[in-house]
C-alpha positions in Angstrom: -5.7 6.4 12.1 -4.1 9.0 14.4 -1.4 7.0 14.9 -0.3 6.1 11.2 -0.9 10.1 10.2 1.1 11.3 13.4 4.5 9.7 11.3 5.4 12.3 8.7 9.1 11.2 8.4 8.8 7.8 8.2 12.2 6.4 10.0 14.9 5.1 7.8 15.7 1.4 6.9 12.3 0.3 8.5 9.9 -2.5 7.2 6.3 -1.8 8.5 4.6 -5.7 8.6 1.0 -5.3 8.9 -0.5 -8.0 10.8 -4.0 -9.0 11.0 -7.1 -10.7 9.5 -9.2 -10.0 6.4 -11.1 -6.5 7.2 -9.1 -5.3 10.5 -7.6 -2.0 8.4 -4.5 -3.0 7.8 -4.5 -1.1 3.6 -6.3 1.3 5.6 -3.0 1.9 7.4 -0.6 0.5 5.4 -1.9 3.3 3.0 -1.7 6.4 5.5 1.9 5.3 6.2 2.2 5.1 1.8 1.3 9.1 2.3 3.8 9.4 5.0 6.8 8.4 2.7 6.7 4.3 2.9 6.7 2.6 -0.4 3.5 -0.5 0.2 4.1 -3.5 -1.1 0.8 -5.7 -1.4 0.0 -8.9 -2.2 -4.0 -8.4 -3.5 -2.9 -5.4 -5.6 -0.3 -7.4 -7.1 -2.8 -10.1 -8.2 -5.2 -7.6 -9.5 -2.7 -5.9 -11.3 -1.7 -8.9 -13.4 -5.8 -10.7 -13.9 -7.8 -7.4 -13.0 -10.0 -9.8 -10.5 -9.2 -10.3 -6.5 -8.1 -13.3 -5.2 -11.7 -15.3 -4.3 -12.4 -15.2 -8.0 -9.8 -18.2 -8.3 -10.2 -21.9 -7.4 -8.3 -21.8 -4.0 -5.1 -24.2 -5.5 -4.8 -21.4 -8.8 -5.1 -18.5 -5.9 -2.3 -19.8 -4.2 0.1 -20.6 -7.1 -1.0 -16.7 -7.6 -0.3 -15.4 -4.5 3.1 -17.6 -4.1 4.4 -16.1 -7.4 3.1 -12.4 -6.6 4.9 -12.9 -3.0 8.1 -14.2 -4.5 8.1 -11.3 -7.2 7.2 -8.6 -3.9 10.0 -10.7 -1.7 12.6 -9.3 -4.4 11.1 -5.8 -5.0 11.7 -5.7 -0.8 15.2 -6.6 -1.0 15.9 -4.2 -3.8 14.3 -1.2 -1.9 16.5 -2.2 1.2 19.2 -2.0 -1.0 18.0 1.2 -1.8 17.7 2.5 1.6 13.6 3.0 1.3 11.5 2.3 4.2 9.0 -0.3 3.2 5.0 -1.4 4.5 4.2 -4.8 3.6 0.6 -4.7 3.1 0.1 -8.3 3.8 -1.9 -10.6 6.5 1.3 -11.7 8.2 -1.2 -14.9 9.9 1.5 -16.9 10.7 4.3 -17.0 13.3 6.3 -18.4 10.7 5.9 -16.1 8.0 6.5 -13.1 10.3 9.6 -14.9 11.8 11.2 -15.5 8.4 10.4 -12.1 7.1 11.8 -10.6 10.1 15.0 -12.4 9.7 15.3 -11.2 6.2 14.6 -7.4 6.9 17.3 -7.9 9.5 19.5 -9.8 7.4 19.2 -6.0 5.3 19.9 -4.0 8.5 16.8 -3.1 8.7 15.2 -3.1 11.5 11.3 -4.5 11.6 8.0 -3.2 13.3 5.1 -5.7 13.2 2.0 -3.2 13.5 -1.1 -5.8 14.7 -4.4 -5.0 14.1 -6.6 -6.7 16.3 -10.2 -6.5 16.1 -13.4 -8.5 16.9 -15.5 -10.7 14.8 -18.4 -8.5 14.8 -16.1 -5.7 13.7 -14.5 -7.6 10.5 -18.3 -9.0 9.8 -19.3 -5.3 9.1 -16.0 -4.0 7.6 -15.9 -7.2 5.5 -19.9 -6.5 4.1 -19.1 -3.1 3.5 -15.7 -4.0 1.3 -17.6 -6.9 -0.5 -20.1 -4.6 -2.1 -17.2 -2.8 -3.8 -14.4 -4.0 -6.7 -11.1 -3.5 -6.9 -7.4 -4.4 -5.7 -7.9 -3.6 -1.9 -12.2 -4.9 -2.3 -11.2 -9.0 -1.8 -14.2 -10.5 -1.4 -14.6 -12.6 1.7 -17.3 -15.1 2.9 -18.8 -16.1 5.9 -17.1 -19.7 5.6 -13.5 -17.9 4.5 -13.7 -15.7 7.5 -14.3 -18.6 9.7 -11.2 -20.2 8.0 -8.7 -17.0 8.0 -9.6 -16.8 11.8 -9.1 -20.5 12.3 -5.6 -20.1 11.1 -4.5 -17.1 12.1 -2.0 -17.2 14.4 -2.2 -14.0 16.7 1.1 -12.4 17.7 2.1 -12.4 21.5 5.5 -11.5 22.8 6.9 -11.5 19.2 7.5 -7.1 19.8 4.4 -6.4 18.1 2.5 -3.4 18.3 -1.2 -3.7 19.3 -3.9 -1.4 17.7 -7.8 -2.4 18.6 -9.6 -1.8 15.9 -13.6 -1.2 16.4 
C-alpha cells in the first residue's frame, strides 16, 4: 500500500471513492488513507454497527433496505464533513457508473474536488482474498460466496475514462 502510506497530509476538501469489487483491498486502503488524516465512511461498518452481523446474514431485500438507510444516513454524515472542511474516503464498492457519477456531482456540488481510486484485480486474486476474509467476523469480514462473487462481478461496472486511478491488485 505504498501508495496510500506515501500521503501523510491528506489534501484538503478531497473525497477519496474507493472503487472495486468484494476483496480487491479497497478497507485495506481506505484504512491507510484513515491513518493518513481522512475520516472513512463505510457502508458494512455501518450495518454492523447497528445488528452486530455483516450484510450476507440478511435475506438480500432486508440487506438492501439496510444498506439504502445506512447509505442515506453516510450520504448526510459526507455533506456535513464537507461542510466542515474534512477530507473524506468513502469505503464503498462504487460498482456502478451511476452511483460514482451522482456522488461525484455531489462532492463537487461541495467544492470538493473527487478522486475515484480503482482497485482492479483478477478473479483468482479476490477468490483467495475473499476465503481468507470469510474465515474471520466482523465489520470489514462480509462474507461472500462463490455464487455472490459471480453476481458482484456480473454487475460491476468497471471505470474507463471516468479520471479514475488504476491500482492492480495481486
Amino acid at each position: 500500500m505504498e501508495d496510500a502510506a506515501a500521503r501523510r497530509t491528506p489534501p484538503s476538501r478531497t473525497v477519496v471513492m474507493m472503487c472495486g469489487p468484494a476483496g480487491s483491498g479497497k478497507t485495506t486502503y481506505a484504512l491507510d488513507l484513515e491513518e493518513s488524516g481522512y475520516t472513512r465512511l463505510s457502508i458494512d461498518e455501518e450495518i454492523w454497527r447497528r445488528f452486530g452481523r455483516d450484510g450476507a446474514e440478511f435475506a438480500p431485500e432486508e440487506y438492501e433496505r439496510h444498506k439504502s438507510t445506512a447509505e442515506e444516513e453516510l450520504w448526510a454524515r459526507l455533506a456535513a464533513l464537507m461542510r466542515a472542511g474534512r477530507p473524506v474516503v468513502l469505503d464503498y464498492s462504487f460498482w456502478s457508473r451511476e452511483t460514482r457519477r451522482r456522488y461525484q456531482a455531489f462532492i463537487e456540488s461541495h467544492g470538493y474536488r473527487w478522486e475515484l481510486v480503482y482497485l482492479k484485480a483478477d478473479r483468482e486474486t479476490l477468490q483467495r482474498r475473499l476465503a481468507a476474509r470469510n474465515a474471520v467476523r466482523g465489520a470489514n469480514a462480509v462474507t461472500v460466496s462463490e455464487e455472490l462473487l459471480d453476481r458482484y462481478l456480473a454487475g460491476f461496472q468497471e471505470p474507463v475514462g471516468e479520471g479514475e486511478r488504476t491500482v492492480l491488485q495481486r
